[in-house]
C-alpha positions as CSV (number, residue, x, y, z in Angstrom):
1,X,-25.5,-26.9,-35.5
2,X,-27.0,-24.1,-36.1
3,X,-29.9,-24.2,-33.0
4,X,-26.6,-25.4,-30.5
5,X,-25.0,-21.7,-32.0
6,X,-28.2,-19.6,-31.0
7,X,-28.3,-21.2,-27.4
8,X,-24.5,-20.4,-26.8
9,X,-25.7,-17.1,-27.8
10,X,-28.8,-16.8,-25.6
11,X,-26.3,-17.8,-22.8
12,X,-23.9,-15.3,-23.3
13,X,-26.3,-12.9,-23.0
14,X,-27.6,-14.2,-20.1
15,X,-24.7,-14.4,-18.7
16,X,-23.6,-11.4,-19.7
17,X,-26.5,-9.0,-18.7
18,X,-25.8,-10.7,-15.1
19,X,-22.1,-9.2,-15.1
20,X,-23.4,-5.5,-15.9
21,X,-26.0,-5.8,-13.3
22,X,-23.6,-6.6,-10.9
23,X,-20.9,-4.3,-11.7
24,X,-23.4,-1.3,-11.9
25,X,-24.6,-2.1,-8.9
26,X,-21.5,-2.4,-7.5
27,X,-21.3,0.1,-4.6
28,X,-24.5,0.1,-3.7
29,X,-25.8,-2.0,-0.6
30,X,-29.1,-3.0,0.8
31,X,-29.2,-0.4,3.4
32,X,-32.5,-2.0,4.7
33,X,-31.3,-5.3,5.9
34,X,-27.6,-5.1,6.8
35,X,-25.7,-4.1,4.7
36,X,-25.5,-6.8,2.2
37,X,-23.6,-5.5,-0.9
38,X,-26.5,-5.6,-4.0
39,X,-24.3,-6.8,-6.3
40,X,-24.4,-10.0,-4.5
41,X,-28.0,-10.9,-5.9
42,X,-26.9,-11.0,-9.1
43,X,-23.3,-12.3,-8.4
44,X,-25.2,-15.6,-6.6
45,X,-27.6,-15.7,-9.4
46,X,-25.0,-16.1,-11.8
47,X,-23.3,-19.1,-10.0
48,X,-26.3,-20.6,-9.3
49,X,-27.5,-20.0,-13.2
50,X,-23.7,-21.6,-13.8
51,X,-24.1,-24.5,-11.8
52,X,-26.9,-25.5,-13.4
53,X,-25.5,-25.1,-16.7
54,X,-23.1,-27.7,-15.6
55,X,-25.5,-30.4,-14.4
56,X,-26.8,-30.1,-17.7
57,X,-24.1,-30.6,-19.9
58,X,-20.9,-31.0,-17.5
59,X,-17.7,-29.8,-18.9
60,X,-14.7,-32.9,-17.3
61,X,-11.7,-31.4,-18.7
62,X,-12.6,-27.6,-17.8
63,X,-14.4,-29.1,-14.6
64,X,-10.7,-30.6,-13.7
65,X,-8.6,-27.1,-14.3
66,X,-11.2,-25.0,-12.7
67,X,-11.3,-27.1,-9.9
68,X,-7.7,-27.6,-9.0
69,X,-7.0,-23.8,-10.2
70,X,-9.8,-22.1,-8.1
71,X,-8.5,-24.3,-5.1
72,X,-5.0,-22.6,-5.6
73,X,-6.5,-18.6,-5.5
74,X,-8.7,-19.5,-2.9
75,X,-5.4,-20.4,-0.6
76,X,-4.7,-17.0,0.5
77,X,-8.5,-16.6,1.9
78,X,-7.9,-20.5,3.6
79,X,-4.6,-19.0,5.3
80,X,-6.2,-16.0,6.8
81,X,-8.8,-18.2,8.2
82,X,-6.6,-20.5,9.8
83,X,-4.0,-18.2,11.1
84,X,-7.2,-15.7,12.5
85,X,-8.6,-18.7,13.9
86,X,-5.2,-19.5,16.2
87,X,-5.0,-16.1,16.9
88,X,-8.5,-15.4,18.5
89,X,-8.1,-18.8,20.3
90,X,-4.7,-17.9,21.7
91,X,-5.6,-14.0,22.4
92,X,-9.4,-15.2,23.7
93,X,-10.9,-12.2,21.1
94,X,-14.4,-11.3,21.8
95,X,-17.0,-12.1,19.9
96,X,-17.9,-8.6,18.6
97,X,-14.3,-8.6,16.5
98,X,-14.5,-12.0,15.1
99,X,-17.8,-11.0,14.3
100,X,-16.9,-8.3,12.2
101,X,-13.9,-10.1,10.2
102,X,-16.3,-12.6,8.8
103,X,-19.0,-10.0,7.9
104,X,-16.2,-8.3,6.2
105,X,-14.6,-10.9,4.5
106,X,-17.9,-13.4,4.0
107,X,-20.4,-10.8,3.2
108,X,-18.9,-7.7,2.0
109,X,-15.9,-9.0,0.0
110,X,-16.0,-12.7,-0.6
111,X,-13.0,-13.8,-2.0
112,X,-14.5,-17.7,-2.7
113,X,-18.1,-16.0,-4.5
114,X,-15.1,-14.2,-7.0
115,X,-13.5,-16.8,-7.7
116,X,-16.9,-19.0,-8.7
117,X,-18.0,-16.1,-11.3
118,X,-14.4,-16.2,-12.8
119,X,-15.1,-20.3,-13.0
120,X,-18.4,-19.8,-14.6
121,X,-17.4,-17.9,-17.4
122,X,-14.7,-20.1,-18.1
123,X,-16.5,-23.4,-17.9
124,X,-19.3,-22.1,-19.9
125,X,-17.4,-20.0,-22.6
126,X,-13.9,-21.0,-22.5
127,X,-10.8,-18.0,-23.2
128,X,-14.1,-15.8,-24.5
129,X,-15.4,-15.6,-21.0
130,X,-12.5,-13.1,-20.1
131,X,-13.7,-10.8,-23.2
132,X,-17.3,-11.4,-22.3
133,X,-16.6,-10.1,-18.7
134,X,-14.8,-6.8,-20.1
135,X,-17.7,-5.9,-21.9
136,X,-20.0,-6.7,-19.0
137,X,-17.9,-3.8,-17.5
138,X,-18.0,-1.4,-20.1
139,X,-21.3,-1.5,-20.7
140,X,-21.9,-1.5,-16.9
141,X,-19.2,1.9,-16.7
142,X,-21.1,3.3,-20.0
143,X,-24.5,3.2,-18.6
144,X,-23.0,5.4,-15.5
145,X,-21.5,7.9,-17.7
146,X,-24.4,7.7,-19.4
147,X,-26.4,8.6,-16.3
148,X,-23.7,11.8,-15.0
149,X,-24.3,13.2,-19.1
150,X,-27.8,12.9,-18.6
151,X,-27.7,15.0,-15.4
152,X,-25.1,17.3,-15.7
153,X,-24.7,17.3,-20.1
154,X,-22.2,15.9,-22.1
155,X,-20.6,19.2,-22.7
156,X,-19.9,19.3,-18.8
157,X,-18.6,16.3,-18.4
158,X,-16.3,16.1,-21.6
159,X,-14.9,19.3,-20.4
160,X,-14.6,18.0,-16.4
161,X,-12.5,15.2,-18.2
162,X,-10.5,16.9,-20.5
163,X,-9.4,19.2,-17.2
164,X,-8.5,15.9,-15.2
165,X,-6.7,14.6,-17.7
166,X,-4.5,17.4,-18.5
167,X,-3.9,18.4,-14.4
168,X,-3.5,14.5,-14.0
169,X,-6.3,14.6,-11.3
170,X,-4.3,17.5,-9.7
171,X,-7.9,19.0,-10.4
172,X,-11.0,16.6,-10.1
173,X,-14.5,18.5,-10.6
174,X,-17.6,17.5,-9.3
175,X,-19.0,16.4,-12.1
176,X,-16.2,13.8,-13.3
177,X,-16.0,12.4,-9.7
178,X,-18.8,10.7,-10.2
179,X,-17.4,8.4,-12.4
180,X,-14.7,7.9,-10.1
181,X,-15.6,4.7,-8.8
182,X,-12.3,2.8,-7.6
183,X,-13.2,-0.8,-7.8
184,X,-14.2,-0.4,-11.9
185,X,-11.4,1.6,-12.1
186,X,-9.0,-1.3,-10.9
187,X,-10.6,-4.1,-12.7
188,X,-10.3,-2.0,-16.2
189,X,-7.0,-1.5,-14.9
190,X,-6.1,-5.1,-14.8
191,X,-7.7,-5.5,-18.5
192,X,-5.7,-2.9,-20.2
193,X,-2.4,-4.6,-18.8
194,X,-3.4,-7.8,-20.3
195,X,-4.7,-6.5,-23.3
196,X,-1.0,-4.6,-23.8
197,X,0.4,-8.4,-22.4
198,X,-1.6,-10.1,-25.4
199,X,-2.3,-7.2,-28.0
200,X,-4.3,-8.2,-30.9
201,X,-4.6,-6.8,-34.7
202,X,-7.6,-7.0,-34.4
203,X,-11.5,-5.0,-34.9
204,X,-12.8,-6.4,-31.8
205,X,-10.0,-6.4,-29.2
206,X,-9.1,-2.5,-30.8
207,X,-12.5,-1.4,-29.7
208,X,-12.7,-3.3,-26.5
209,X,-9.1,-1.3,-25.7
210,X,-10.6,1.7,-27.0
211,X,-13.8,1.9,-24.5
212,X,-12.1,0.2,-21.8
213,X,-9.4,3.1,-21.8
214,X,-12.1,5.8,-21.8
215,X,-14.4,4.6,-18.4
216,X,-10.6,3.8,-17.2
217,X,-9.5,7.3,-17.8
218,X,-12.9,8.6,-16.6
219,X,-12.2,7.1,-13.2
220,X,-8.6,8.1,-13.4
221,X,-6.7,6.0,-10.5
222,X,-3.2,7.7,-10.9
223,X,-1.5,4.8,-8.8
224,X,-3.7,1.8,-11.7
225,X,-2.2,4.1,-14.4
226,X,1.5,3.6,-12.9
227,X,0.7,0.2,-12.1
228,X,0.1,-0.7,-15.4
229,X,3.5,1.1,-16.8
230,X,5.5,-0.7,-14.8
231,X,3.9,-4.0,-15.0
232,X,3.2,-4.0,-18.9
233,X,7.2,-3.0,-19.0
234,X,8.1,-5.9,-16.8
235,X,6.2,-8.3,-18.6
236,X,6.5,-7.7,-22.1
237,X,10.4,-7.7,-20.8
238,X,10.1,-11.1,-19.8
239,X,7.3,-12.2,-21.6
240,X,9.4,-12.8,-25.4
241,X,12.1,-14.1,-23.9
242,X,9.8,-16.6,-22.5
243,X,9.2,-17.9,-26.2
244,X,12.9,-19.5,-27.0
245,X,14.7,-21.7,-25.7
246,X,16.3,-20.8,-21.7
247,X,13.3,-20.7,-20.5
248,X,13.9,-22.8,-16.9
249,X,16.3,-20.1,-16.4
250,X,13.6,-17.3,-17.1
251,X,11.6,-19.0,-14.7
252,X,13.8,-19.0,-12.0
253,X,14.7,-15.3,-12.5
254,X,11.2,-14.5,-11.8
255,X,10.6,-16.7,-9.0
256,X,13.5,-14.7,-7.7
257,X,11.5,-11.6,-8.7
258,X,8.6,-12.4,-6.6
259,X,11.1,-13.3,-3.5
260,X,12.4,-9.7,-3.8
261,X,8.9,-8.3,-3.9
262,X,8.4,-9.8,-0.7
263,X,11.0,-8.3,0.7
264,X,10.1,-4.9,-0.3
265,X,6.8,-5.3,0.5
266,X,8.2,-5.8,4.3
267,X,10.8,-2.7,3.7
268,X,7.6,-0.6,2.6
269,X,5.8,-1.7,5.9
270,X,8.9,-0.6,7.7
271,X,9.6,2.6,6.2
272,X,5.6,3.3,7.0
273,X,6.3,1.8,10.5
274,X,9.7,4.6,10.6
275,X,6.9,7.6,9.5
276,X,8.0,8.0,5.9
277,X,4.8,9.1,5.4
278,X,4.7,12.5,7.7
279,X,8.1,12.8,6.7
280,X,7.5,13.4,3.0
281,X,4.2,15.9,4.3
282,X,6.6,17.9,6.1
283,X,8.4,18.3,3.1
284,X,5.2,19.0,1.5
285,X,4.4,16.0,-0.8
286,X,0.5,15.4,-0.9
287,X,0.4,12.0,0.4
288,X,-3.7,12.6,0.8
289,X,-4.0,12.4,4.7
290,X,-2.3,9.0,4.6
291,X,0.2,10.4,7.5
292,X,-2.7,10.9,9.9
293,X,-4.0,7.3,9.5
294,X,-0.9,5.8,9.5
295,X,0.1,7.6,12.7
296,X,-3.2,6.8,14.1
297,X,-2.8,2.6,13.6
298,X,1.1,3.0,14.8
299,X,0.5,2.1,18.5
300,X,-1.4,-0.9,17.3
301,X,1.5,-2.9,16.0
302,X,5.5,-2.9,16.2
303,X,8.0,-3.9,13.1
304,X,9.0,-7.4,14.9
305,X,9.3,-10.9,14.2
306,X,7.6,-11.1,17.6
307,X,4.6,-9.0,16.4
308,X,1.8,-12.0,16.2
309,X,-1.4,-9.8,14.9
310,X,-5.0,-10.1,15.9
311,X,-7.0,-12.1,13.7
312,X,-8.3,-10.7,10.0
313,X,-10.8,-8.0,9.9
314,X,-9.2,-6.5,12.4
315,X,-8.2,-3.1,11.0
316,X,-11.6,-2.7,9.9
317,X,-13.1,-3.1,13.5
318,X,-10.4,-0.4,14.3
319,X,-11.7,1.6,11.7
320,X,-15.3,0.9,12.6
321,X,-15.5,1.2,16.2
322,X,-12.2,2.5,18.1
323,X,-10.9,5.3,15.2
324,X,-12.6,7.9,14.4
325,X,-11.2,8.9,10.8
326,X,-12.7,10.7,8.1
327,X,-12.3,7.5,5.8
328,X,-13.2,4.0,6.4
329,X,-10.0,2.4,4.9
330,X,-6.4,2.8,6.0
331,X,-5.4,2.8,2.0
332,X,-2.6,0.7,2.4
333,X,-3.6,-3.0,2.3
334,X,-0.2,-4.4,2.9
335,X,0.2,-2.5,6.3
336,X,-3.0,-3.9,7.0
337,X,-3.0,-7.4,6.3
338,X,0.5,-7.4,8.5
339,X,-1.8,-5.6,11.4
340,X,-4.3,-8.3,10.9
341,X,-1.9,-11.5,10.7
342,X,1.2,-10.6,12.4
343,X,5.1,-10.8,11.1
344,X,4.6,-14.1,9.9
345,X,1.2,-14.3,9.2
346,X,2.0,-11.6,6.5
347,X,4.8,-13.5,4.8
348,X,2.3,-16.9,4.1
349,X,-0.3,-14.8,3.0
350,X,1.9,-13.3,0.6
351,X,3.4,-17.0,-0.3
352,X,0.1,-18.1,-0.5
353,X,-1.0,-14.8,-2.7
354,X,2.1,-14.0,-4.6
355,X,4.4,-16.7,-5.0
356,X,1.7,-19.5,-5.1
357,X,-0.2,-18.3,-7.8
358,X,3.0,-17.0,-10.0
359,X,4.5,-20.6,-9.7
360,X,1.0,-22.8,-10.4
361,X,0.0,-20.8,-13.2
362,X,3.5,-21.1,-14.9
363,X,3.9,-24.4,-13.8
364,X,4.9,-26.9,-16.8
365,X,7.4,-24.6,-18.7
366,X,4.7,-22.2,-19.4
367,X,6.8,-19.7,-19.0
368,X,5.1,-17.4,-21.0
369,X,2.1,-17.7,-18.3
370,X,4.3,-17.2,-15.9
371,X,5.6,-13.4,-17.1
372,X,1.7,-12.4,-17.7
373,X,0.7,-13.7,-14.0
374,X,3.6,-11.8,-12.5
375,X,3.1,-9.2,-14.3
376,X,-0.6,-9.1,-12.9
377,X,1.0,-9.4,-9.2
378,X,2.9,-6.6,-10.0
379,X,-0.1,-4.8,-10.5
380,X,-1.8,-5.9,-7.7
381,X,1.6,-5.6,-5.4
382,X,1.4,-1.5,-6.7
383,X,-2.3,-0.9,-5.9
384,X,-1.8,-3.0,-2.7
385,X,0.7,-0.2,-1.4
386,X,-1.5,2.5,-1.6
387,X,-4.9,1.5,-2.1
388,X,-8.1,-0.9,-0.8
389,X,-8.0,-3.1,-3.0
390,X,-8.7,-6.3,-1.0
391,X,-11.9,-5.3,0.0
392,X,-13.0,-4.9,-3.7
393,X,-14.7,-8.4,-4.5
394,X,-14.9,-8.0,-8.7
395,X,-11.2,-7.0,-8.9
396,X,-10.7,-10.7,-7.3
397,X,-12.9,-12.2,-10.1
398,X,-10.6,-10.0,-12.8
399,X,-8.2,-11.1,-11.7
400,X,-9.0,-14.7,-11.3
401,X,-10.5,-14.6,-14.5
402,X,-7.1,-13.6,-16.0
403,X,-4.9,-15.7,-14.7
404,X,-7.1,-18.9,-14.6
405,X,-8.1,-17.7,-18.3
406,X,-4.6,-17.0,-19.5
407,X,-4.3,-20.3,-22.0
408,X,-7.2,-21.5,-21.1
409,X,-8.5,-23.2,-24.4
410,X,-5.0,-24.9,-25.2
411,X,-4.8,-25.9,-21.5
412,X,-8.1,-27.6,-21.7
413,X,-7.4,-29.7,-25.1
414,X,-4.1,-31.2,-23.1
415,X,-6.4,-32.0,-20.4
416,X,-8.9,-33.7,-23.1
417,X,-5.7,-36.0,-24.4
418,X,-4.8,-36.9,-20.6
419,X,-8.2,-38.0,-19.6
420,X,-10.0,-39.0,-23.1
421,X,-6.9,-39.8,-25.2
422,X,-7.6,-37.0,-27.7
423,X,-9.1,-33.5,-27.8
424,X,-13.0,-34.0,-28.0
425,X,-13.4,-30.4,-28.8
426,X,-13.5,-29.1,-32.1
C-alpha cells in the first residue's frame, strides 16, 4: 500500500511540473521554426506521458466517461470543420486561407490537444486532477510574479497593484502589466467561479482560493471579474434548488436559459452589426478601439439569414494579411465565429458549444451539474463578447477539466456498478 501511495505521488508531480511548464510558457512561441506555440512541447509530453500511463494500468470505467465526454466538447471543433469544409468547396477558397485556418486552429489553438490534458488528469487522478491543475497554474502565475519582483522589487509592484486595484485598471502601470497575461487570467477566472459553485471549509481549498485570487487580481481582466459575478449569482441561484425535489422543471428552465442566450448572443451581433459600438464612443464611453475594428470587419459580412460565411480562420487571415490594425484580434469572438461560419453556421456552433454541453453534462437528473456547467457557459458566453478567448488553448482544458471533472468520482463508481456489477474502487 504504502509503495502504490509514493508512485501516485511521484506521478502527481510528474504530472504536475508538466502543467507549470506549460502554462509558464504559455505565450511564448518557437520564433525559429514557425511559430509553434512552446507550450505545446510540454502539452504533447503530457498526453503522451498519459497515454502510457493507461497502457499500463488502463482505467475502463474512467476510460468509458472520458471517452464519450471528450467526444461531446470536441463537437463544436467537428462542426466548424465540416461547415468550413462546404464552404471552401462551395466558394472555391484559395489555398493560402484554408491554410491559415488550420494553422490557427491545429497549431496555435487546438481545441482536441485541450481536451486530452483535461482527460489525462482525470483518468489518472480522478476529481483531484482539477485541484492538481489549479496549482499547476499558480505556481506557474507565482514564478512570473516572482520574476517582475525580481526585476523591478516587490515594493514596486505591490504598489503598481494596489493602484490597479483601487482605479479598477482605469490606471495600469508598467510594472503590473506584466503580469497581465489574459489567457492565465481567464482560466483562474473559471476556477474562482467553481470554487464559489463548490466552496469548501476547508485548509486546502481556502489557500488554493486565496493565491488563485491574488495572480487573478494581478492580471486583472475587468470583463472575467464581471463574468464571474454574474455567473456565481446565476448558479448558486439555481444550483440549491437543484437539490429537492422539482428538479425536471429546473432543468427545463435552464435549457430555456441557454435558448435565450442564443438569442442574445445574435442581438449582440446585431447591435455590433447597427454600430453600437461608435455610438457609445461618441458619447464618450471607452470601448478601447473596439469601434475602429468593428467598423473595419463591417463590409465583410451583413446581419442575414442569407449571410453563409467563409470558412473558420477566416477573420484571422483578415487580420493577418488584408487589415492592417494595431491588434491581431477583433476582441469579440462571437462576431467572429458568425464572420467565419455564416448565419447559420453560428447558431450550430453555438448548439454544439452551448446547449450540447449544458444538456450532456446534466443529463440524468443531475441537475445540480447542470446549474455549475451553465453557469461556466455563462462565463464563457461574457468573455466571448468582448474578448479572444477561443484562441486561448488552456482555458479550453479549464474548462474541460471542469465540466468533465464536475462529479467525476461518483460518476465513475456508477459506471463501475453498470459494467463490473459493483464499485471496484475503494
Amino acid at each position: 500500500m504504502f509503495e502504490k501511495q509514493v508512485s501516485k505521488n511521484i506521478a502527481a508531480v510528474y504530472f504536475i511540473v508538466l502543467a507549470v511548464l506549460s502554462y509558464y510558457f504559455v505565450d511564448k512561441t518557437l520564433t525559429a521554426t514557425i511559430g509553434i506555440a512552446f507550450r505545446q512541447i510540454f502539452v504533447v509530453l503530457f498526453i503522451l506521458s498519459g497515454f502510457v500511463c493507461w497502457l499500463i494500468k488502463p482505467d475502463i470505467a474512467r476510460t468509458s466517461i472520458l471517452l464519450r465526454s471528450s467526444l461531446v466538447l470536441c463537437v463544436p471543433l467537428a462542426v466548424m470543420v465540416l461547415i468550413s469544409l462546404f464552404l471552401w468547396v462551395f466558394q472555391q477558397t484559395e489555398i493560402e486561407i484554408i491554410a491559415n485556418a488550420f494553422y490557427t486552429y491545429f497549431l496555435y489553438m487546438n481545441e482536441i490537444l485541450a481536451v486530452l490534458v483535461a482527460v489525462v488528469f482525470l483518468l489518472l487522478f480522478g476529481e483531484r486532477g482539477i485541484w492538481y491543475n489549479l496549482f499547476a497554474i499558480i505556481i506557474a502565475n507565482l514564478l512570473l510574479i516572482a520574476t517582475i519582483m525580481a526585476e523591478h522589487g516587490v515594493g514596486a509592484y505591490l504598489n503598481e497593484l494596489w493602484i490597479l486595484i483601487k482605479t479598477f485598471a482605469g490606471e495600469t502601470g508598467d510594472i503590473i502589466r506584466e503580469a497581465e497575461i489574459h489567457e492565465l487570467a481567464f482560466c483562474l477566472g473559471l476556477y474562482e467561479l467553481y470554487m464559489i459553485l463548490n466552496f469548501r471549509k476547508k485548509l486546502w481549498f481556502i489557500l488554493l482560493f486565496i493565491a488563485a485570487t491574488f495572480c487573478f487580481v494581478s492580471a486583472f481582466k475587468r470583463i472575467a471579474m464581471v463574468a464571474i459575478l454574474v455567473a456565481s449569482i446565476l448558479g448558486l441561484i439555481l444550483k440549491f434548488p437543484a437539490r429537492r425535489k422539482g428538479a425536471a422543471t429546473l432543468s427545463k428552465v435552464i435549457m430555456i436559459m441557454v435558448a435565450a442566450l442564443g438569442i442574445l448572443a445574435y442581438a449582440y451581433i446585431f447591435a455590433v452589426k447597427m454600430g453600437v459600438f461608435q455610438q457609445l464612443e461618441e458619447q464618450g464611453v471607452n470601448v478601447t478601439g473596439r469601434a475602429d475594428i468593428y467598423e473595419l470587419f463591417d463590409k465583410y459580412y451583413t446581419f442575414s439569414p442569407a449571410y453563409i460565411g467563409y470558412g473558420m480562420g477566416y477573420v484571422y487571415y483578415l487580420l493577418n494579411s488584408e487589415i492592417s490594425l494595431y491588434t491581431s484580434a477583433i476582441h469579440n469572438d462571437f462576431l467572429g465565429m458568425y464572420i467565419d461560419l455564416g448565419f447559420w453556421g453560428f447558431l450550430i456552433w453555438f448548439i454544439s458549444g452551448f446547449a450540447l454541453r449544458v444538456w450532456y453534462f446534466g443529463r440524468n437528473g443531475k441537475t445540480e451539474n447542470k446549474a455549475v456547467v451553465f453557469a461556466i457557459m455563462v462565463y464563457m458566453f461574457i468573455v466571448f463578447s468582448t474578448d479572444n478567448t477561443l484562441t486561448f488553448q488552456m482555458v479550453y482544458s479549464v474548462t474541460a477539466l471542469i465540466i468533465m471533472g464536475q462529479g467525476f468520482d461518483k460518476k465513475t463508481r456508477e459506471e463501475e456498478k453498470r459494467l463490473f456489477g459493483s464499485a471496484q474502487r475503494t
